[in-house]
N, C-alpha and C positions, 0 to 999 in steps of 0.2 A: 664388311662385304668387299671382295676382291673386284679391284677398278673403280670402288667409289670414292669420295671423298666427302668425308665426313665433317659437319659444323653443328659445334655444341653451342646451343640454344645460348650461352651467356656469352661464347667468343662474339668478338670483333670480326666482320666480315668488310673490308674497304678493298673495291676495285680499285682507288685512286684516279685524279684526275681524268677525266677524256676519256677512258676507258668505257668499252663497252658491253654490255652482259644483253644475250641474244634471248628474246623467247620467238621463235618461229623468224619472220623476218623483221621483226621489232626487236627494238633494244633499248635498254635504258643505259642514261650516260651523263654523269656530272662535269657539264661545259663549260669551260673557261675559254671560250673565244673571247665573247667579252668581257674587258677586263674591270668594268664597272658591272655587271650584271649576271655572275655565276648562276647557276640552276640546275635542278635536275631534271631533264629531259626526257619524254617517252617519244620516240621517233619512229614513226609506223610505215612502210612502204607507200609509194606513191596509192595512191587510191582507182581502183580499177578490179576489174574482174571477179575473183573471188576474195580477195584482199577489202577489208573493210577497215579502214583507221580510226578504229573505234575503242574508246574503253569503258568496258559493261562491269558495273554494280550488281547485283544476282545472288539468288540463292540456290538451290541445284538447278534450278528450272533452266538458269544460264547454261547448261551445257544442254539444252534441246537444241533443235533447228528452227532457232526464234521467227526466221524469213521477215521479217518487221524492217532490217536494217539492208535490206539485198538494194543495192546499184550506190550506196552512199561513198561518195567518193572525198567530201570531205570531212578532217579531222572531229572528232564529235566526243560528248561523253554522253553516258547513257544508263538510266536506271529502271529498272523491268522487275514488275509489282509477281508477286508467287504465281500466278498463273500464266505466266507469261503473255498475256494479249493484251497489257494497255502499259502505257510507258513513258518515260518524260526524256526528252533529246536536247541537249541544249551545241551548237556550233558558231564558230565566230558570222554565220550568217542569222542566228533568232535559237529561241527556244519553241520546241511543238512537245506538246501534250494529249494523249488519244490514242487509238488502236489500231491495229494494222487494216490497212497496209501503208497507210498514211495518217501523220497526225490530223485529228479532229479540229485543232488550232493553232497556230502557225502567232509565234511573234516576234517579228521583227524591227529592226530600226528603217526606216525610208533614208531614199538614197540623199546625196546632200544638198540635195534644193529645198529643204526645210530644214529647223532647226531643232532635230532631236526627236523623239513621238517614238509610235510602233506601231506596226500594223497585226488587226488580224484577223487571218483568215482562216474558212472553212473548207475541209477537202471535200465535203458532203459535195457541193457546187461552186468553189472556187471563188464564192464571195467574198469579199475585204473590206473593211472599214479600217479607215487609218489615221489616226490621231494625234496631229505635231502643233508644233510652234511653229508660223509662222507670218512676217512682218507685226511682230507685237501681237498677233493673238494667237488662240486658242483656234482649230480648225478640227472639223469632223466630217471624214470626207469616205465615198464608196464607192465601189468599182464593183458590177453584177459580172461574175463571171473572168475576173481578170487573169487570165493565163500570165504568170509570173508578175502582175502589177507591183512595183515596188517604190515605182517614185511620183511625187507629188504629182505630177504630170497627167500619171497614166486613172488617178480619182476623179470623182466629181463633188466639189464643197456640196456639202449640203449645210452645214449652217457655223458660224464661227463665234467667239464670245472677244469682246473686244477688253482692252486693259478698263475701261470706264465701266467694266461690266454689264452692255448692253449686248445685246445675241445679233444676229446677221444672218438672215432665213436666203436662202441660195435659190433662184428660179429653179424646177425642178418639174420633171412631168409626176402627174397626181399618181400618188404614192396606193392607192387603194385604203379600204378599211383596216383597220386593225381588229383584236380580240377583243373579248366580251369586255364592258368598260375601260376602252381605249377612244379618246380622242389621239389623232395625228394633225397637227399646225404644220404648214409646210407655205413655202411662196410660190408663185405660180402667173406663168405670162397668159391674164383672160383674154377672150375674147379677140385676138389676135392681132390689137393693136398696139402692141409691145410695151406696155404697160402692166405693171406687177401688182398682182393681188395676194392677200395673206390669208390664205383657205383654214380652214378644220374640218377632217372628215371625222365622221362620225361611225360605230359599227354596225350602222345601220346601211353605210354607206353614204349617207347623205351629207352635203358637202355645203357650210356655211361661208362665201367669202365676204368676211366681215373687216377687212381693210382694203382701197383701192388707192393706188398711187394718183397722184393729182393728175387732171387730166389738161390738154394744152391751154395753152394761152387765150386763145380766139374762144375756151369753153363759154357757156351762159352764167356758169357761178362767175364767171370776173365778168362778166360785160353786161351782167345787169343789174339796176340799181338797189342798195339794200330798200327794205319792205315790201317787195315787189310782192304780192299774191301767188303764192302757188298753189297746184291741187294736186293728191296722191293719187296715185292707181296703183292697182294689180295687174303684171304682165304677165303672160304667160305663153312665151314663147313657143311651148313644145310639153309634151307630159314629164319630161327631167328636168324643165328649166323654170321656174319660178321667179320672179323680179320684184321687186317694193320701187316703185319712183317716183320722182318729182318733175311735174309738167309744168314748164315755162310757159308764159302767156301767149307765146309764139309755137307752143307745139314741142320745142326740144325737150329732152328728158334727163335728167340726173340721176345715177342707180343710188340709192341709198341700201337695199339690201338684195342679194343674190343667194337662190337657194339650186342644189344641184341632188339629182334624185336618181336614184342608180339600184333601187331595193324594186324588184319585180314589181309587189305588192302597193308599192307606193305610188309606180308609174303607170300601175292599171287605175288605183284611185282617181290620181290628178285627169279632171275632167274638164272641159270649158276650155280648151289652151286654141290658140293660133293656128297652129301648125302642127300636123302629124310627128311620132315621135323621130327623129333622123336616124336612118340605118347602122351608122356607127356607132351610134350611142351606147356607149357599154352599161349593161344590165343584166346583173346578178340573182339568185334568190338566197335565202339567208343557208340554204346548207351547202351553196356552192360557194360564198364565202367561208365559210366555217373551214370545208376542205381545204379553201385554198393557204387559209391561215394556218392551219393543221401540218399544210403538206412544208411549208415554208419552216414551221417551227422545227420540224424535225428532217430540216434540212435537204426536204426534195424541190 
């Protein structure tokens, strides 16, 4: 052909050193700036506008108007499944996995006030769990909604695994039920005197806290003498709130168990209580739990 140039499949084709071979405003180019670490280079325009620095994997699909990769501005690589709507992206800032317009899961390293981990997140709603090493343990921590959370800072622990292997439950406000045979254990500040309880809810809703941190000094369990007589009641504060205790001869009381009731059904049962149920009390029925487990799982 007149004006081409022609290369037979068996020749040798060497740009040599530093030279550089164009496609559009990319070029590749065998670097020898450093003199410890040659390489062959793909070097894409700055990243901006309609320029994407990207290099795509593909089968003809790659030449549609994929629109998956529009505003990325940095360097990336990229592999795009036959139908072009779901795809794996990996950049020196994480790997995302999922379909446009953004990946479904985002994962990345946290910045460097931990020691190593990754985060990930969901575009559904921008939730993050992120999971590092730090000061000697194991840490698993969330951020509801974190518009670009990436460092340790911007989570909240929820519970850490220590080198002796014992766990570390993080105060946390009550988590809700979970699905159909799910227990959730979580810690929680009761009763508002800054003291930490070790809850389980149930899917029922109902909420057993079945550990209480010791209480002060001046309590009745230390200042009164062992065999002292006591007698048990049933409190019941309110139709959600339920109590087991122990009556000191003086009238004080010690909680031995705490029950928390948040199922419609259960709070119209609970009858004989103290006190009317309190207006904030949050209360459920089982298909507006269900919904709301539903709407979470599938990420609304």
């Amino acid at each position: 052909m007149l004006g081409a140039t022609a290369i037979q499949a068996t020749a040798t084709h060497n740009r040599g050193d530093d030279a550089k071979s164009y496609f559009g405003p990319t070029f590749m180019q065998w670097q020898t700036n450093d003199a410890n670490a040659n390489l062959l280079a793909i070097v894409f325009p700055e990243g901006g506008g309609v320029d994407v620095p990207g290099l795509l994997l593909a089968d003809a699909t790659g030449e549609a108007d994929l629109g998956m990769f529009d505003g990325l501005t940095d360097p990336f690589l990229a592999i795009v499944n036959d139908a072009a709507d779901e795809y794996l992206i990996a950049n020196a800032g994480g790997i995302g996995v999922g379909v446009k317009p953004l990946s479904s899961l985002d994962i990345k390293t946290p910045s460097a006030d931990a020691a190593g981990g990754i985060i990930l997140r969901r575009s559904t709603d921008n939730s993050a769990f992120a999971i590092y090493e730090k000061s000697n343990c194991l840490e698993v921590a969330f951020a509801s909604s974190a518009s670009g959370a990436d460092a340790v800072g911007d989570f909240t622990t929820i519970w850490r695994m220590a080198p002796s292997g014992g766990f570390d439950f993080y105060e946390q406000a009550a988590p809700g039920a979970g699905g159909t045979n799910i227990a959730r254990v979580y810690a929680f500040e009761g009763a508002g005197d800054g003291l930490t309880d070790l809850c389980a809810v149930f899917q029922g809703g109902s909420i057993d806290v079945f550990a209480e941190e010791a209480t002060s000094l001046d309590s009745p369990r230390f200042t009164t003498p062992s065999g002292t007589p006591m007698s048990v009641k049933l409190r019941k504060d309110h139709p959600g709130l339920v109590c087991v205790v122990a009556v000191f001869p003086d009238g004080q009381e010690m909680p031995l168990k705490h029950f928390e009731y948040h199922d419609a059904d259960k709070v119209a049962a609970n009858v004989g209580c103290d006190n009317p149920l309190p207006a904030d009390w949050p209360v459920e029925t089982a298909e507006e739990r269900e919904a709301k487990v539903l709407a979470f799982e599938n990420g609304g």
